[in-house]
Steps between C-alpha positions, in 0.01 A plus 500: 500500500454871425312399189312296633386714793380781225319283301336315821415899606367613167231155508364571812465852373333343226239269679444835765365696211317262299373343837160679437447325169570185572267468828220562185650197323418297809871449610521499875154349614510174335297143667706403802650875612334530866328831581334507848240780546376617873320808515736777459805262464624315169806269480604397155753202490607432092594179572414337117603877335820446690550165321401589206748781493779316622460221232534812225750633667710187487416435122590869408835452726593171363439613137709811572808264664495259160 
């Protein structure tokens, strides 16, 4: 569990520093996320980025388990 917790840590380090780079590539506004814009007031809801993301996740996971 230890292992697992480091390696979980060490990812999210990861994806927090190349973060910057991959908002260039496009990942995290794709068709479908819903961004509502009000004057002064933006809300940003990932929903398809989210799934996207989660489907990955699951591949890399499962490959990793085999």
């Amino acid at each position: 569990m230890a292992r697992f917790l480091i390696i979980l840590g060490l990812a999210l380090v990861a994806a927090g520093l190349l973060w910057p780079y991959l908002t260039r590539l496009g990942i995290g506004h794709l068709p479908g996320d819903i961004v509502v814009t009000r004057g002064n007031f933006t809300f940003y809801f990932p929903v398809v980025t989210s799934i996207v993301l989660s489907i990955v996740l699951s591949a890399l996971l499962w490959l990793a388990g085999r």
